[in-house]
C-alpha positions as CSV (number, residue, x, y, z in Angstrom):
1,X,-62.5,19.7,38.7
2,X,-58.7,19.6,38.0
3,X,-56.7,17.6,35.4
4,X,-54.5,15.0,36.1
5,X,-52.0,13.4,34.2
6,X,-52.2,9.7,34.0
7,X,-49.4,8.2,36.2
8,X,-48.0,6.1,32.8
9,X,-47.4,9.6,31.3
10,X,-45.7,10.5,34.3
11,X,-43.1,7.8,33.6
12,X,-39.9,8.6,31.9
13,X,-38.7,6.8,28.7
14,X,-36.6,4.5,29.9
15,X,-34.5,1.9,27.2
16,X,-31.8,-0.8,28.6
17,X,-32.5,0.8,31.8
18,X,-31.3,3.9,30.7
19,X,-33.5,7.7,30.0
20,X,-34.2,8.7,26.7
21,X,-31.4,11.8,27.0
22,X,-28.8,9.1,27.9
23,X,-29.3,6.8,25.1
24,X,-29.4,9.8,22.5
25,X,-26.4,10.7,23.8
26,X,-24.7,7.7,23.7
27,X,-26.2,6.9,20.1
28,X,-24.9,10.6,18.9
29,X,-21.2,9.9,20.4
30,X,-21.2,6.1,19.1
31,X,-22.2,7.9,15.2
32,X,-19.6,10.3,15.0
33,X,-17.2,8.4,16.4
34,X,-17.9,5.8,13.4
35,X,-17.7,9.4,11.4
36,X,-14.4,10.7,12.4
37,X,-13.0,7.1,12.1
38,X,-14.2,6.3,8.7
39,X,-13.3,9.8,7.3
40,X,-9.5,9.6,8.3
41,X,-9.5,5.9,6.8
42,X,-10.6,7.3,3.6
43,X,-8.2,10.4,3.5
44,X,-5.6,8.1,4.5
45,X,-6.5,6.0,1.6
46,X,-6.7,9.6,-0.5
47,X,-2.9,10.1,0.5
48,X,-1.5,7.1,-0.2
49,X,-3.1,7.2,-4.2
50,X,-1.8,10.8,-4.0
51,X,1.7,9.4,-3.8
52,X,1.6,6.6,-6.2
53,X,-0.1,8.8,-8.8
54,X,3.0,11.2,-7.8
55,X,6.0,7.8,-8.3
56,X,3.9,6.5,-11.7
57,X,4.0,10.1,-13.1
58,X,7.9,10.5,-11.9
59,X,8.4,7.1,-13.6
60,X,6.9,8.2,-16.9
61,X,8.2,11.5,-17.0
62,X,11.5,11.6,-15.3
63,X,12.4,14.8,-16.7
64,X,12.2,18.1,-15.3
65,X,9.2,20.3,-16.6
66,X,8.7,17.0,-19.6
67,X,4.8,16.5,-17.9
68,X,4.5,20.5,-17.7
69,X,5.3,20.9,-21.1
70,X,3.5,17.8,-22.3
71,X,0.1,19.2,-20.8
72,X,0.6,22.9,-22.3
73,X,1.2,21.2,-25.7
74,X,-2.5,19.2,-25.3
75,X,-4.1,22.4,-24.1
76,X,-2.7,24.7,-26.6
77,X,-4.8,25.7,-29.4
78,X,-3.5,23.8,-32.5
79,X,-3.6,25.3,-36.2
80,X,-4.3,22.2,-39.0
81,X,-3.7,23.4,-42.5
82,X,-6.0,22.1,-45.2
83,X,-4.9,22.2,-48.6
84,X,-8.1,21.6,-50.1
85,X,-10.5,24.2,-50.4
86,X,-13.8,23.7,-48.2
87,X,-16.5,23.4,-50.5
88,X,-15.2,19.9,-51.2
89,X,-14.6,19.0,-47.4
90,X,-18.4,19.9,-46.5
91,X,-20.2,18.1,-49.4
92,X,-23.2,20.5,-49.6
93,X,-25.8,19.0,-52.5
């Protein structure tokens, strides 16, 4: 006796009148279309906060080299000189 497949497995998925290749198709193009869109409105958005970060810092330091040498003094390493000796800073008991 041979197996036979029921005829409503036969049947292709079929959504809107469309088969189930064509809809996943459709669905993948439609999502990274959205993708592509949104990602060049955000860098867009990125470049324009690159350029008024770059005008508020020209503002600020109008200069030349006044920011460079501003950020080499803050990463420098700084000496402080105590004049008191440091068994009276660290209050041991």
């Amino acid at each position: 006796m041979e197996y036979k497949t029921p005829k409503v497995l036969e049947k292709k998925p079929v959504i809107a009148g469309f088969d189930l290749a064509t809809i996943v198709v459709i669905a993948v193009c439609s999502i990274l279309f959205l993708f592509t869109v949104f990602v060049s409105f955000l860098l867009s958005i990125v470049f324009i906060g690159i350029a008024v970060v770059f005008v508020k810092i020209q503002k600020k330091y109008p200069q030349k080299g006044q920011l460079s040498t501003l950020l080499k003094y803050n990463s420098s390493i700084k000496c402080v000189r105590i004049e008191q000796p440091l068994r009276s800073l660290l209050k041991t008991k």
